[in-house]
N, C-alpha and C positions, 0 to 999 in steps of 0.2 A: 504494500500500500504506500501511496506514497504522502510524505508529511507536507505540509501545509503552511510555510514560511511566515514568520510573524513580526515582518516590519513594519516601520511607520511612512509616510509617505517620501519621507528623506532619504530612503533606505537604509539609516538608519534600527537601532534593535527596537521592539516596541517594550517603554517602560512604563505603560500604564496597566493595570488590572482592572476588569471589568467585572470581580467579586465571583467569577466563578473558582477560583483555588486552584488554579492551574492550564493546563494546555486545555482548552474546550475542544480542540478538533474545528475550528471555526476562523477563518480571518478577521482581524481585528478591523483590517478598514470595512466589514461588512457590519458588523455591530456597529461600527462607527456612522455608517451613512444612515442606520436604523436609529442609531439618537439622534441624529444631527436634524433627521426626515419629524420625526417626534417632535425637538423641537421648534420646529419651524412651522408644524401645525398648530403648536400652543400659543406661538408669536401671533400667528394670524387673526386671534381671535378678538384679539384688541383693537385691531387694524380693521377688523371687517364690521367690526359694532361703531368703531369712529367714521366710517362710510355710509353705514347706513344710516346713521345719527343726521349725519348731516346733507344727506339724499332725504330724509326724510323734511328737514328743516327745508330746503329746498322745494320738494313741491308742495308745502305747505303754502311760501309766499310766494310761488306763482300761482296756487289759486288764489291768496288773497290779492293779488294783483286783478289778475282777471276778473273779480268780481269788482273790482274798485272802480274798473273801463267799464264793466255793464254799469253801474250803478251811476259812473256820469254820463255814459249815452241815453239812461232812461231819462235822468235828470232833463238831459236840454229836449227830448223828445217832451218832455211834461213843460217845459219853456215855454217851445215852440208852438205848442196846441194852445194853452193859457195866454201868449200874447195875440194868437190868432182870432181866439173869443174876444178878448178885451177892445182889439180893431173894431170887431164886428157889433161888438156893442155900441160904443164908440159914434161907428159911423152911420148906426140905426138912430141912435139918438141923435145927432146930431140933421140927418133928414127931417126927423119928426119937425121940429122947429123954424126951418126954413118956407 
């Protein structure tokens, strides 16, 4: 069988232990990509709740925007009508007397 060389990526001897008490039978850069993978999933978790945080804060105030442009298109639409009557009153009254 053949053994299973246990350097580091320097080549290196590897001087760390991974708590198993001995040779595992296993490369150390393979545990090593299995922690490193670990924690890089852990990191992410921060990162992807501050995305959403602020994905979320975001299309909040574009719908509050959006409602802000309806809310002054209705406005001059409610102008528009209300100066239109006011003419017409206006100018009704003003015939009567002539």
């Amino acid at each position: 069988m053949d053994t299973i060389e246990n350097t580091n990526p320097t080549g290196g001897p590897n001087t760390h232990d991974h708590g198993g008490g001995g040779d595992s039978g296993c490369n150390s850069q393979i545990t090593d990509g299995v922690t490193q993978s670990s924690v890089h999933v852990l990191g992410l978790g921060p990162a992807t709740a501050a995305v959403n945080a602020y994905l979320g804060q975001a299309q909040s105030q574009t719908i509050l925007f959006a409602n802000m442009v309806n809310q002054q298109a209705q406005y001059a639409s409610i102008a528009a009508t209300t100066l239109t009557q006011e003419l017409t009153q206006l100018f009704a009254a003003g015939g009567d007397e002539a």
